[in-house]
Each structure stands twice: as structure tokens, then as C-alpha cells.
C-alpha positions in Angstrom: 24.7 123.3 45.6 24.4 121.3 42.9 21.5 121.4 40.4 19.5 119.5 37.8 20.6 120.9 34.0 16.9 121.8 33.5 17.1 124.0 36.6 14.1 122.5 37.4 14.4 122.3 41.6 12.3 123.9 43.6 12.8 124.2 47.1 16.9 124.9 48.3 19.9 122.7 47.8 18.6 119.4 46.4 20.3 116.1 47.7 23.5 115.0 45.4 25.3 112.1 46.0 28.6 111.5 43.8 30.1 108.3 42.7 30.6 105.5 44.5 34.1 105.0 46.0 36.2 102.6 44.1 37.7 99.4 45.6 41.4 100.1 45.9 42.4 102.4 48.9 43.4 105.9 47.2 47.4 107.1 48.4 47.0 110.4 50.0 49.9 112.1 51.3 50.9 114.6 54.2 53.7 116.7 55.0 54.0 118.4 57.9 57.4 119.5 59.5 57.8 121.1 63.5 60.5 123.1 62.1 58.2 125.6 60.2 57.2 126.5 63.8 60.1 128.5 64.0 58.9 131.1 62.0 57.7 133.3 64.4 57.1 136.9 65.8 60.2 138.1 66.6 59.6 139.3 70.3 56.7 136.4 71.3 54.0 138.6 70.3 50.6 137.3 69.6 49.6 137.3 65.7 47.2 135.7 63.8 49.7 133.6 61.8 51.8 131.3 64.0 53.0 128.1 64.7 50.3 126.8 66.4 48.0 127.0 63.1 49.8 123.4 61.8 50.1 122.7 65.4 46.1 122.0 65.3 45.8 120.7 62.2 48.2 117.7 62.8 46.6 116.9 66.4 43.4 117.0 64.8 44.5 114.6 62.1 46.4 112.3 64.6 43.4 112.2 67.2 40.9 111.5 64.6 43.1 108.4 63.4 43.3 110.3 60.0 47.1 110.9 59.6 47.6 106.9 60.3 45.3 106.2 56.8 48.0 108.6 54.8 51.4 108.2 53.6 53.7 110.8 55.8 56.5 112.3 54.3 59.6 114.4 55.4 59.7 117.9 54.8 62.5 119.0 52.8 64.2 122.8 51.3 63.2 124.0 47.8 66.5 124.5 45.8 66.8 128.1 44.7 66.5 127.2 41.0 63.3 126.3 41.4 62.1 129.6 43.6 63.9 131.3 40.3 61.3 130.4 38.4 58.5 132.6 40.0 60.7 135.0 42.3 63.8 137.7 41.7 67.6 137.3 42.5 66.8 140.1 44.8 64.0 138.0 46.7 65.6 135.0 46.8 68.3 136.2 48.3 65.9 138.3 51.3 64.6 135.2 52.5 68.0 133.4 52.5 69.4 135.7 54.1 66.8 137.2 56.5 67.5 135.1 59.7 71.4 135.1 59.5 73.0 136.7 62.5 74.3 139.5 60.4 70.7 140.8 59.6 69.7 140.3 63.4 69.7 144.1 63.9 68.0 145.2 60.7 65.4 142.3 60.0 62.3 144.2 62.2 63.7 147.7 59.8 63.4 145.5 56.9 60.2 143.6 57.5 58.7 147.3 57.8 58.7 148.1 54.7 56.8 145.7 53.4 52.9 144.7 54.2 51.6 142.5 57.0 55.6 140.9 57.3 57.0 139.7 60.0 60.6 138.0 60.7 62.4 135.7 63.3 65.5 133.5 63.1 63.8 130.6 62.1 62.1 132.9 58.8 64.4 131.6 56.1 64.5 127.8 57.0 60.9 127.6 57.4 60.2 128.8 54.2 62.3 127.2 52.5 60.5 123.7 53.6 57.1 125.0 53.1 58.2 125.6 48.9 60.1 122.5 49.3 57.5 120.1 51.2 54.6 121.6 48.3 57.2 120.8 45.5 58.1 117.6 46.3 54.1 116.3 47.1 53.8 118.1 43.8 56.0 116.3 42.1 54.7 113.1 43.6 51.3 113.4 43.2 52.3 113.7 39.5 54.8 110.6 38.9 51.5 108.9 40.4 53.5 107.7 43.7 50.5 109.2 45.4 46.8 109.6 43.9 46.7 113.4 46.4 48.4 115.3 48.7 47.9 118.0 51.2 51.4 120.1 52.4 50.4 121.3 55.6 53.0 124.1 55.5 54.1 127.6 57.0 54.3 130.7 55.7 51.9 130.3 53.3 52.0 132.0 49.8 49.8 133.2 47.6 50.1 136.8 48.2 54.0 136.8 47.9 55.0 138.6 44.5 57.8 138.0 42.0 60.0 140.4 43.8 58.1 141.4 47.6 56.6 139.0 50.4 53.6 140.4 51.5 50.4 139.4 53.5 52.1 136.6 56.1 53.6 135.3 52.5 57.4 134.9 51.5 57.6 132.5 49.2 55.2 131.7 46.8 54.8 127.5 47.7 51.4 126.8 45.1 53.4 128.8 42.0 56.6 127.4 42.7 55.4 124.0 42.6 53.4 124.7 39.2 56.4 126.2 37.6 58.3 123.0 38.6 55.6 120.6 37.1 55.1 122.3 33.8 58.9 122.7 33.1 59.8 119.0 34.1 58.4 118.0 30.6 59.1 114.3 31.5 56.2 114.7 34.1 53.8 115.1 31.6 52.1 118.1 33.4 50.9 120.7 30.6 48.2 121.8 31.7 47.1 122.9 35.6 44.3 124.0 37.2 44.8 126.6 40.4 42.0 127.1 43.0 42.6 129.4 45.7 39.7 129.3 47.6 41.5 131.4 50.3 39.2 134.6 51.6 41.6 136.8 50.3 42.9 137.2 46.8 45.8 135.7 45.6 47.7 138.0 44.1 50.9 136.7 43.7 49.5 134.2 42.1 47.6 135.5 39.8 50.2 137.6 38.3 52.9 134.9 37.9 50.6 133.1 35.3 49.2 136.1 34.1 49.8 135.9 30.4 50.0 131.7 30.7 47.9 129.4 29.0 49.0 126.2 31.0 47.6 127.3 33.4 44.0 128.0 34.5 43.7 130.3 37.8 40.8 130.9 39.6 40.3 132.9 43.3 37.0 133.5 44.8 37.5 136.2 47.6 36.9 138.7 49.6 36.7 142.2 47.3 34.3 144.6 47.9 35.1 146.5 45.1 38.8 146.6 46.0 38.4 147.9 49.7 39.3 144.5 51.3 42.8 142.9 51.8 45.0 143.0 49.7 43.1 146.2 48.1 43.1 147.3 44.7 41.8 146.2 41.5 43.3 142.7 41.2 41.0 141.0 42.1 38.5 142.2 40.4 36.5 140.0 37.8 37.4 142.0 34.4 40.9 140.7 35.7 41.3 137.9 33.5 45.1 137.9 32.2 46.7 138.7 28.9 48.2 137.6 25.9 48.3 134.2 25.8 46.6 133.7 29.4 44.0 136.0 28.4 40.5 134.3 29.9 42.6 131.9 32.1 43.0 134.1 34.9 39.3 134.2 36.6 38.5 135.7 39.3 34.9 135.8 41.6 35.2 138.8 44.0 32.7 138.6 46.9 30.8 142.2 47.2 30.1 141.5 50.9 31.3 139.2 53.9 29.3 136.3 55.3 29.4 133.8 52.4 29.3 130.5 52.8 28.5 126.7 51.4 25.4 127.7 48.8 27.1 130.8 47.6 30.7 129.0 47.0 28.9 126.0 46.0 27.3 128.0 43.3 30.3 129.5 42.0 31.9 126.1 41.5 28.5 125.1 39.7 28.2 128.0 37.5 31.6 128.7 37.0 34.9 127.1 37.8 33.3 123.1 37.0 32.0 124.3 33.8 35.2 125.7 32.6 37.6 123.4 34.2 35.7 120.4 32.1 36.4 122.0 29.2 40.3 123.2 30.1 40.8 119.4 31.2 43.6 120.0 33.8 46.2 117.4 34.1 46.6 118.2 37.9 44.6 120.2 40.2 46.5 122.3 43.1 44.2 124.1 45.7 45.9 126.7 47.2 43.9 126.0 51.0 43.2 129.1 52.9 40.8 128.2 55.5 40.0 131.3 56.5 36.9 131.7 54.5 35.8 129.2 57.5 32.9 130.1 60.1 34.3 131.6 62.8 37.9 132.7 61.0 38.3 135.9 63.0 40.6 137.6 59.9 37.6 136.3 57.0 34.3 137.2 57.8 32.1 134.4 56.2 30.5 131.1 56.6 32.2 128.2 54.9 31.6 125.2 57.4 34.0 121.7 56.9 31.4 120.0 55.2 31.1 122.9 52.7 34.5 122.7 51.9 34.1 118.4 51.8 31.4 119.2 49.1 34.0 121.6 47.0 36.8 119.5 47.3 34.8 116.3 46.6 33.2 118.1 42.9 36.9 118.6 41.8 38.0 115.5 42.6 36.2 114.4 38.7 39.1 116.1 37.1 42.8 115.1 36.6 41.7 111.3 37.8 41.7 113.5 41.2 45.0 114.4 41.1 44.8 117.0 43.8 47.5 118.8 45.5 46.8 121.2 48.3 49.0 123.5 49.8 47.7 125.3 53.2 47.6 129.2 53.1 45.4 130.9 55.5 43.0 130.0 58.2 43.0 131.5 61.4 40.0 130.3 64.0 42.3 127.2 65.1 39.3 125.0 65.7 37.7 126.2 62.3 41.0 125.1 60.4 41.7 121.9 62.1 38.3 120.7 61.4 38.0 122.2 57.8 41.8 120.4 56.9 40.3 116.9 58.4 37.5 117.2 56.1 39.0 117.5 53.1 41.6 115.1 53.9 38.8 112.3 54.4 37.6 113.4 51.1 40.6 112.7 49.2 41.5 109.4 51.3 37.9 107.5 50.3 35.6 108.5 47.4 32.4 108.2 49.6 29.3 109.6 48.9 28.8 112.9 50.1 25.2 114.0 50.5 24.5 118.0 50.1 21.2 118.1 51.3 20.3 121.4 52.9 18.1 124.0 52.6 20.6 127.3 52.2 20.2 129.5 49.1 22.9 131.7 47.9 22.9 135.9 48.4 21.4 137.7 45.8 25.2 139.4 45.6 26.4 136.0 44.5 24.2 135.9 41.9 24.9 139.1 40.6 28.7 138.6 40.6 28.4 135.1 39.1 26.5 136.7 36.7 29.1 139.4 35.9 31.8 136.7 35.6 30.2 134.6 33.5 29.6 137.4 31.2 33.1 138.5 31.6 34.3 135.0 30.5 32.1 133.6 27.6 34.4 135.5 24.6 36.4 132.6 26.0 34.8 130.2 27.3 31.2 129.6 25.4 30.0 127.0 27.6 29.4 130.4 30.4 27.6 132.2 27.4 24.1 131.1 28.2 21.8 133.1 30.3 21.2 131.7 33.7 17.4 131.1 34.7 15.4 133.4 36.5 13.6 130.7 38.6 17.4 129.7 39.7 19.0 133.4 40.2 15.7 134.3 42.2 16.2 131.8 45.0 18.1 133.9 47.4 19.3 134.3 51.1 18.5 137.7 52.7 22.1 138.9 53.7 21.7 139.9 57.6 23.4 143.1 58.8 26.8 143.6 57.3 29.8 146.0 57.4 30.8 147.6 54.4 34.6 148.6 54.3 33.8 150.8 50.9 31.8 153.3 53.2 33.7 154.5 55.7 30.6 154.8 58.0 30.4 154.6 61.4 30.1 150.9 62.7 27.4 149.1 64.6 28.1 146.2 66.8 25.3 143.9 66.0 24.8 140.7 67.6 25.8 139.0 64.1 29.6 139.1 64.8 30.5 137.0 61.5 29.9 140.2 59.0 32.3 141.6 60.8 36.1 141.6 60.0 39.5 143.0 60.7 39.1 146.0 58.1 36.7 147.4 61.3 38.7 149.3 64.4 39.9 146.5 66.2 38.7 148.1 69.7 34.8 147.2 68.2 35.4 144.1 67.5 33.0 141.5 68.8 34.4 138.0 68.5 33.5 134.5 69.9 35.1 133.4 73.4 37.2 131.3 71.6 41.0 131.9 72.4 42.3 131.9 68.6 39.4 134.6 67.8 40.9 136.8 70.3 44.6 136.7 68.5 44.3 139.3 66.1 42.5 141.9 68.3 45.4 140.8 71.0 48.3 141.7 68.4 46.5 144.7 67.6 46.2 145.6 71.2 49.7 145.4 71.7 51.5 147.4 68.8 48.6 150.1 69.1 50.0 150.4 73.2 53.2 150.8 72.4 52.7 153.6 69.6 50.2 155.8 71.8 53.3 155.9 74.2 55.0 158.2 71.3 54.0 161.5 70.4 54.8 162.9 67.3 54.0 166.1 65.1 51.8 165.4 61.9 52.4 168.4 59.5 49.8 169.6 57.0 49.7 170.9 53.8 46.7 170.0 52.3 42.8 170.3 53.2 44.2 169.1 57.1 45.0 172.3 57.8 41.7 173.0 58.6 41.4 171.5 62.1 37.6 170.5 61.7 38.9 168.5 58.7 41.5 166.9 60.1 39.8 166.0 63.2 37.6 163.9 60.9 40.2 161.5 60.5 40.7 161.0 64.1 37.0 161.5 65.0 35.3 160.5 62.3 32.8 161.7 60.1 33.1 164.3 57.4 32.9 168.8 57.1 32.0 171.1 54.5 32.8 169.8 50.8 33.4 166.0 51.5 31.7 163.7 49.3 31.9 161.1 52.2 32.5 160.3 55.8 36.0 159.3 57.5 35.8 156.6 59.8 38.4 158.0 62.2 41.4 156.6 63.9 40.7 153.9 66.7 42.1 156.4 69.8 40.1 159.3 68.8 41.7 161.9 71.3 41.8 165.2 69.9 45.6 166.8 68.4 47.1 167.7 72.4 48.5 171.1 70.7 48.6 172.7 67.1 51.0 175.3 65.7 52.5 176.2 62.7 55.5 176.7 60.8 56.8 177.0 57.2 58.9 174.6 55.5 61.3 175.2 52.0 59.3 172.7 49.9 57.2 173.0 47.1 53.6 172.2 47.6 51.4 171.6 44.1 48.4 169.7 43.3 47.7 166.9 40.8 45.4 164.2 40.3 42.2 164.5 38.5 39.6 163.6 41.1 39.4 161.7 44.9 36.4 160.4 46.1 36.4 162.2 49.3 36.8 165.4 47.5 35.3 165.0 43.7 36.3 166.2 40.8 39.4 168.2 41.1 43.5 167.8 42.2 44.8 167.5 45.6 47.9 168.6 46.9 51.0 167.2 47.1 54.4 168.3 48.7 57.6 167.7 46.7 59.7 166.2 48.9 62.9 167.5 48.0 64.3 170.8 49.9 64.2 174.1 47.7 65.1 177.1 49.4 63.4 179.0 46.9 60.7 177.6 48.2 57.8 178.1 51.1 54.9 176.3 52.3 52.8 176.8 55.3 52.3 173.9 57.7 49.9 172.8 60.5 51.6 170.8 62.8 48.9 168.3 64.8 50.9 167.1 68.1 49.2 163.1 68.4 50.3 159.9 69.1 52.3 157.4 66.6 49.3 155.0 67.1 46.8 157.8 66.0 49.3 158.8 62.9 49.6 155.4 61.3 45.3 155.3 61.1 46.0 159.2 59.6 48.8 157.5 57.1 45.7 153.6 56.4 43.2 156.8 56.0 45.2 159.1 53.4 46.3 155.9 51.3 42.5 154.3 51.4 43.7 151.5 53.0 41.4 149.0 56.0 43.9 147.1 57.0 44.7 147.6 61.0 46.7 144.3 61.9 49.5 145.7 62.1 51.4 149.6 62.1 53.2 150.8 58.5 54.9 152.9 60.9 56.5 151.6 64.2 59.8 152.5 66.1 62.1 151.2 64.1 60.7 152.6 61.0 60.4 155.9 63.1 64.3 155.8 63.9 65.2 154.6 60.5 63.1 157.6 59.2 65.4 160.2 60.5 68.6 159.0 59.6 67.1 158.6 55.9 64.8 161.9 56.0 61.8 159.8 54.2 60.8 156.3 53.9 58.4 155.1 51.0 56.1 152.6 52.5 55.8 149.6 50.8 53.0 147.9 52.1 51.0 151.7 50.7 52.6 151.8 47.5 48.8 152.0 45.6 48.3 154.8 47.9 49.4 158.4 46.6 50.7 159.7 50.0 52.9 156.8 51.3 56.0 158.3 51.4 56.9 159.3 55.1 59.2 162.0 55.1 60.6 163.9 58.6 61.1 167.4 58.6 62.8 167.9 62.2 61.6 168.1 65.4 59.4 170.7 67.1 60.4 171.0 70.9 62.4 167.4 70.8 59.4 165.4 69.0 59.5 164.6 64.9 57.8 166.2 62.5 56.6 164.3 60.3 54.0 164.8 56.8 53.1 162.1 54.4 53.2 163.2 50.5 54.4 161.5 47.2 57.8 159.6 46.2 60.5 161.4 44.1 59.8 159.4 41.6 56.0 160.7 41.5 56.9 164.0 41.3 59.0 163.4 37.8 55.8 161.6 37.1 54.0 164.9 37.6 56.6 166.7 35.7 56.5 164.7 32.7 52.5 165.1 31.9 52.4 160.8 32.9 50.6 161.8 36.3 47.9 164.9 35.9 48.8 168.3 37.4 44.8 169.6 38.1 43.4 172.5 40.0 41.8 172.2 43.0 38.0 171.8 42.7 36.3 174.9 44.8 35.3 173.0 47.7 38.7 171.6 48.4 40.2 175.0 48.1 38.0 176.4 50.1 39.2 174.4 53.0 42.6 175.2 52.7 42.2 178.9 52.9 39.6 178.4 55.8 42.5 176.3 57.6 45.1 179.1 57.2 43.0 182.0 57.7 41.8 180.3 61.2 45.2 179.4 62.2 46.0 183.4 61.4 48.4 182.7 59.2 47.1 184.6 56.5 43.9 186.4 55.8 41.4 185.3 53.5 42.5 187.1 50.1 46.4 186.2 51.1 45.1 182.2 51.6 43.2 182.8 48.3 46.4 184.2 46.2 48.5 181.5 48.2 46.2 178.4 46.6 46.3 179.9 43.8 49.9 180.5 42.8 50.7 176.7 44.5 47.9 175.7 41.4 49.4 177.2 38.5 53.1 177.7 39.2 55.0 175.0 37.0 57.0 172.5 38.5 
């Protein structure tokens, strides 16, 4: 969506046509390898990414007579001195290891503690050619052996951290590669530009240039306001690094779902071309995720392969189109494959590309343009001025759409593209198309496995009153919550509730929740103390129903997989707790098992060790609880006659301002 400088259109998109191609046929490289095919699940099971996502992108190349116009190139392993540029000893030497016969019997333990992992045999090696195969068209893209280059590669990357693979991610491929540029100083590579235009943030990414001037980062994504994956307040647009990098991180966080070519389109004009011109990258790298892609069963908006031929083609002015792009996400198989072909055609001939189409962006898009922009202009001026009202006003009406900050219940509406995996899988409403049905189908089968297992959930907290907790399986919300729950996907009631007492300490810190207000919550410390004695409601529900309990308690939407499954269960009571990884923003995500209760574990979810010390030292606030969540507490023990009401009172009480 390109307009006149005078902002002078009137009616939608107008037509733009870019440069004329030039004479000499432009070198575009692939890379595309079957052995990253054997990264897989490791029983078979169905899940979104899999080996059949490159699968579809290189028949689609090949049938289209695409693939024949590029130069192909063998995949080949990163070297680890080059992953030790953006990743730990520690990591490095996960990945390697991962799929050796030695770690056969602890790989599914180890992948659960960390979020949205999996791991096969066939882990470490495809990894390693997916940093390799981005690295090496990397490096020659930049010697000028090749004008482009697209690495069709698996796992993809950009949420894998400096020292944790996360989100389908083990090795970061895009920041490996951009390390490897800037520090062969014979390349000539000082400054790059990074645009993941992936649905979901890129993390890992982000923070391994954080306080980097070299290079320029930008992510438009998925946020809404930090409830979508990968959660939290990275991706948020004050998020704009620090120290040296400060204003070269930027970031453009989508308040909604269903965005497509005008809004993105309108980000690259009002945002990413403007301050790309004036960084003036020496190479561009585009960390792909094409799951931003209509019909992307995992993204939720609108993107269609020309919209993505129009972006691709307005950063091809910079770097003498020196454009490398590595594939991260992208699930809709058909979606992908076509998306991947367009952009390849883009960077093979520098046609015209018309963007003629009446489509206006959503008046959210405006309003977080308008935030970044603002955000930005300290450093970059050329964002300073005010945009025009008779631009900003043209708008799209955004059509009925599912808010994951809410936790209201959901409505199947016939527009199953707001829709996305942060809702209960069981409701959603995807197209007949096979690769649409993956997620919900890998869903499916972990959630029928854990409802097999029963296990007690102990209480401590405001889940001691039963009309409470039965909020989080139901849904909904009881006296003194601010907000609803949106309940766990089997929503049969607890099939028994007793009691007991445990020799822990239970307390309550934190200065405010926004289920609860103003006010602490309580915790349990989670070492043993004799001295010690807190009452405990023990819920008898399945292991499906207490992982949506443990995504509820630690605010997270993310259902495509359990945090805690078999092997995590066994592995629990041989350790006593486990501290959940993949919840580590949340405050209740360490697991810890208290015995069994007529053959079945008891299990609670409360803070790490290390939290409590936190608590101790004044660095986390110890707070009272605000009336209304007291209130519930002694309702829950004086209707489970455990104690009457002035007993329940005098028990809060002392568990609020006895020292730790």
C-alpha cells in the first residue's frame, strides 16, 4: 500500500508499479536438504511443524518450473564456533547431543521442560544443516556469488534463545548467519537489516542484537498486548533495545488477528522503508515465517502470496537487493508453498508488480503504527512527522474477532480466520483443508492420553473455594474476580474433593493480579518444615484438565501442546518438583508432588526456591491479601468444614503477617 508523499489518494490502495527489471538474469539461490525431514515427532504424532512443510515448498517450486531458474545448492552443518556466537556451551552441546543413543531414554523428559519442543533422532543433524544451509547462502549472497537467496530450512529459529530452544526453534539459523557476516570483516558486511515478518515475535532474535548497532531488527506480529505466543512484554513496541542498539530494535505488535496485505503494507510504508533508507543496510535477511498467511491454521490473519510479493519486492531497493531469507514458520501447507513461490519469482526477475486493490488497513493498525512511530522518532526523525488524518481515517471495519486478553467465552462465527490456536482447540472451526486440521489433530491426541490419568490438584489459595476453582474448569468468574476464566477444554467437574494438611509454609506476596486487584496472593514455599501446617483442598481431575489449571494459573493461551505429560509426571516424583520452563514468566510454574492420596499424585503448583529467597530478601513484594481474595479463602475452608469462620479468619491472617 503504497502512497503518494502528499497523501493525496483518495479511494484505497492506489496502483504502484516499481522499476523495470534490468537486463542481466539476477542469481538466486536455494537450499533445501531431505535430511532436515528427520527432525520429527518422536512417536509419529501429528504436529504442526513437520517434514512435510519443505516437502511442499520444493514440489511447488519444482512443478512451477521455478527451482530450474535458481542456482541449487547442497546443504551443509554449521561449525559450532559459529553457533558460539549467539548460543551457550550449555546449548550447543543440547542439540549435539540430543539424538545420540545415550539420551534415547531421556530426550521426551528433557524436551518437557522447555516450551512447544519436540525431539527425534534425526533433531541434532537437522539442525545443524538448517544453521549451516542459512550461513553458507549468507555468506554467498554477500561475496556476491549470488544477487539472493532463500534457505528453505527446518527447525526454524527465531524464537530459540542464547541458552533454551523454544517455540519449534533450536538453533537460531537468521542470528547465526548475521553474527557470521558482521564478524568476517573481509566480507564487508557492517551493517544488516533483520525482518521477521513471522506472526509471532521473534524473540530470540531480538535479544541477541539487543544492545547492537550493526544491526537493525524489526518483527511485526501477533501481540495483543502480550497474551499471544510467545507471551510477555517482548514484543511490545516501547521494546526498542539498549545501549548502543537503543532504537534499532523495533517492533510493530498487532492488537488483533486477521491482518493482512494493506495493514502490513502500511507498516513497511510508514515504518520499516523509511527507517531502513536512512540505516542503509548492507544486506537484508528476512527471517520467513509464513504463517501470517490466509489460511495458516496456527496465525490467524490474512497475508495472501501476492501481499507478501509486494513486501518482498519494496525491500528489494536496499542493499542492491541483497536478500537472504531463511524459512521460519508457516503452517497451512498450500498457504506456504504458494507464499515461498512468490517471493522466490520476486527475487529471480525484477518485474513490475502492480498493487492495485481496493483494501484499507484496520483502524488498530493505524493506531499501533502511530504508537511506533512516536516511540521511534528520538531516533529516527524521518518518523517524527504527524501522519495525515485524510490517510489514518481510511479504514477496514475489523469483522468479529477473538480476543485472547479477555478470557471470555468464545463464539464460533462463520469468520474462522480471527480465530487461532490460543482458543480451546475442541472449538476450533477450520477449513477442510488437511494441514488446517494438524494442530487440532496433535492436540487431540496428547489431550486423550492425559484425560486417561487422574491426579489430585491440591489448593492453597482462593481454589479452595470449589465455586472458584470450578471457574477454571468451567469457566466464568465468582464473587471478587475482576474477570472471567475461560475454563479448561474437558470441563467435567473435580470426580471427588477432600482435604488434608501438608508441613509447608503458605504466605502471600505480589502487589496486585488482574483477576483479583490490588492486593498479594498466596504462595506455598516449597520446601518441607515440620514446624509448619497448611490446609489443602485436594480436586481429584484428570492430567488433561490440570495442565489448562497450570496455562490458567501462569496466564498463559497456549494449548498445542501439555507442560505436563507422563514423563514429566514420572520424572516429578522422583525429583518432588519440576520448574516448568516453558511457564517461567508465570509465578506458579513450579510443579511440586506431595504424595499420593489412595495410589494417585498429589500434586499443587506454587513458586521456585529461588522465588521464595526472592520474597525473603524485599526483591519480590510480601503484600496482604486484598479483602475480596481473603474472603474466598475463609469461605473455601469454612465450607469444606475445616474450620469455622473466625478460625479461617485468624488462619489468613497469621499466613499474612508471619515473617518468612
Amino acid at each position: 500500500m503504497e502512497f503518494p508523499p502528499d497523501h493525496t489518494h483518495t479511494n484505497g490502495i492506489q496502483p504502484h508499479f516499481s522499476p523495470s527489471a534490468p537486463v542481466e538474469q539476477r542469481r538466486v539461490g536455494l537450499v533445501y536438504d531431505e535430511r532436515m525431514c528427520k527432525h520429527s515427532t518422536p512417536r509419529g504424532e501429528s504436529h504442526p511443524e513437520n517434514p512435510d512443510r519443505i516437502r511442499a515448498i520444493w514440489n511447488k517450486l519444482t512443478s512451477a518450473g521455478i527451482r530450474q531458474r535458481c542456482t541449487v545448492f547442497d546443504a551443509k552443518e554449521v561449525e559450532d564456533k559459529y553457533i558460539a556466537a549467539v548460543h551457550t556451551s550449555n546449548h550447543i552441546n543440547l542439540i549435539k547431543t540430543i539424538s545420540s543413543k545415550k539420551m534415547a531414554s531421556k530426550r521426551n523428559k528433557v524436551a518437557a521442560r522447555y516450551n512447544s519442543i519436540y525431539f527425534n533422532e534425526g533433531s541434532s543433524e537437522s539442525a545443524y544443516l538448517a544453521a549451516g544451509s542459512m550461513l553458507e547462502a549468507a555468506e554467498k549472497v554477500a561475496k556476491g556469488e549470488l544477487n539472493s537467496a532463500f534457505a528453505i530450512v527446518r527447525p526454524p529459529g527465531h524464537h530459540a534463545e542464547e541458552n533454551e530452544p523454544m517455540g519449534f526453534c533450536l538453533y537460531n539459523n537468521v542470528a547465526i548467519a548475521t553474527s557470521f557476516l558482521l564478524n568476517q570483516k573481509e566480507l564487508g558486511v557492517n551493517k544488516i537489516l533483520i525482518v521477521d515478518w513471522d506472526v509471532h515475535h521473534g524473540n530470540g532474535t531480538q535479544k541477541m542484537f539487543w544492545k547492537d548497532s550493526q544491526v537493525l531488527f524489526f518483527s511485526v506480529h501477533r501481540h495483543e498486548y502480550g497474551s499471544f505466543y510467545p507471551t510477555g512484554d517482548d514484543g511490545s513496541h516501547i521494546m526498542i533495545g539498549e545501549g548502543p542498539g537503543a532504537g534499532y530494535n523495533i517492533n510493530v505488535p498487532w492488537e488483533n488477528g486477521q491482518c493482512g496485505d494493506a495493514d502490513y503494507i502500511a507498516v513497511w510504508d510508514h515504518i520499516l522503508l523509511p527507517v531502513a533508507k536512512e540505516f542503509n543496510p548492507d544486506i537484508v535477511i528476512i527471517s520467513a515465517g509464513f504463517d501470517a498467511a490466509i489460511g495458516d491454521p496456527l496465525g490467524g490473519c490474512r497475508i495472501t502470496p501476492h501481499g507478501y510479493a509486494i513486501l518482498l519486492k519494496k525491500l528489494m531497493k536496499f542493499s542492491r537487493g541483497k536478500i537472504v531469507m531463511a524459512l521460519e514458520g508457516g503452517y497451512n501447507l498450500n498457504s506456504l508453498a504458494n507464499s515461498v513461490a512468490a517471493c522466490v519469482e520476486v527475487l529471480l526477475e525484477d518485474k513490475p508488480i502492480a498493487e492495485s486493490f481496493e483494501a484499507y488497513p484496520f483502524e488498530s493498525t493505524w493506531r499501533v503504527i502511530k504508537a511506533v512511530r512516536e516511540e521511534l522518532s528520538a531516533f529516527w526523525p524521518v518518523l517524527a512527522d504527524k501522519l495525515p488524518e485524510e490517510l489514518t481515517s481510511k479504514v477496514a471495519p475489523l469483522l468479529q474477532i477473538y480476543s485472547s486478553q479477555s478470557e471470555d467465552e468464545y463464539d464460533d462465527g462463520p469468520n474462522t480466520l480471527s480465530e487461532d490456536v490460543t482458543i480451546p482447540l475442541s472449538k476450533l472451526n477450520l477449513s477442510e483443508d488437511v494441514n488446517d486440521q494438524v494442530t487440532a489433530t496433535y492436540s487431540q491426541a496428547w489431550r486423550s492420553e492425559l484425560a486417561k490419568i487422574d491426579v489430585w490438584y491440591a489448593s492453597f489459595g482462593s481454589n479452595m473455594s470449589e465455586s472458584r476453582f470450578l471457574c477454571y474448569i468451567q469457566g466464568g468468574q465468582t464473587e471478587g474476580m475482576k474477570r472471567p476464566c475461560r475454563g479448561a477444554v474437558d470441563k467435567t467437574k473435580p470426580k471427588e474433593v477432600t482435604w488434608k494438611t501438608v508441613p509447608h509454609r503458605l504466605f502471600f506476596g505480589r502487589e496486585s493480579t488482574v483477576t483479583w486487584g490490588p492486593g498479594g496472593v498466596a504462595f506455598l514455599d516449597p520446601e518441607t518444615n515440620n514446624q509448619e501446617k497448611t490446609f489443602m483442598c485436594l480436586y481429584k481431575i484428570t492430567l488433561e484438565q490440570f495442565n489448562d489449571v497450570l496455562l490458567q494459573e501462569n496466564v498463559r493461551m497456549d494449548t498445542r501442546s501439555p507442560f505436563l505429560d507422563l514423563n514429566a509426571l514420572d520424572f516429578i516424583e522422583y525429583e518432588k518438583s519440576v520448574s516448568l520452563e516453558a511457564l517461567k514468566d508465570g509465578w506458579y510454574h513450579n510443579v511440586v508432588y506431595l504424595g499420593k492420596e489412595n495410589d494417585i499424585p498429589i500434586l499443587t503448583m506454587t513458586c521456585t526456591h529461588a522465588t521464595v529467597e526472592g520474597f525473603k530478601s524485599g526483591k519480590i513484594p510480601i503484600c496482604a491479601p486484598a479483602k475480596e481474595y481473603a474472603d474466598t479463602l475463609v469461605r473455601g475452608l469454612v465450607q469444606g468444614k475445616q474450620l469455622s469462620e473466625d478460625e479461617a479468619v485468624a488462619y489468613v491472617q497469621e499466613a499474612a503477617t508471619k515473617p518468612l
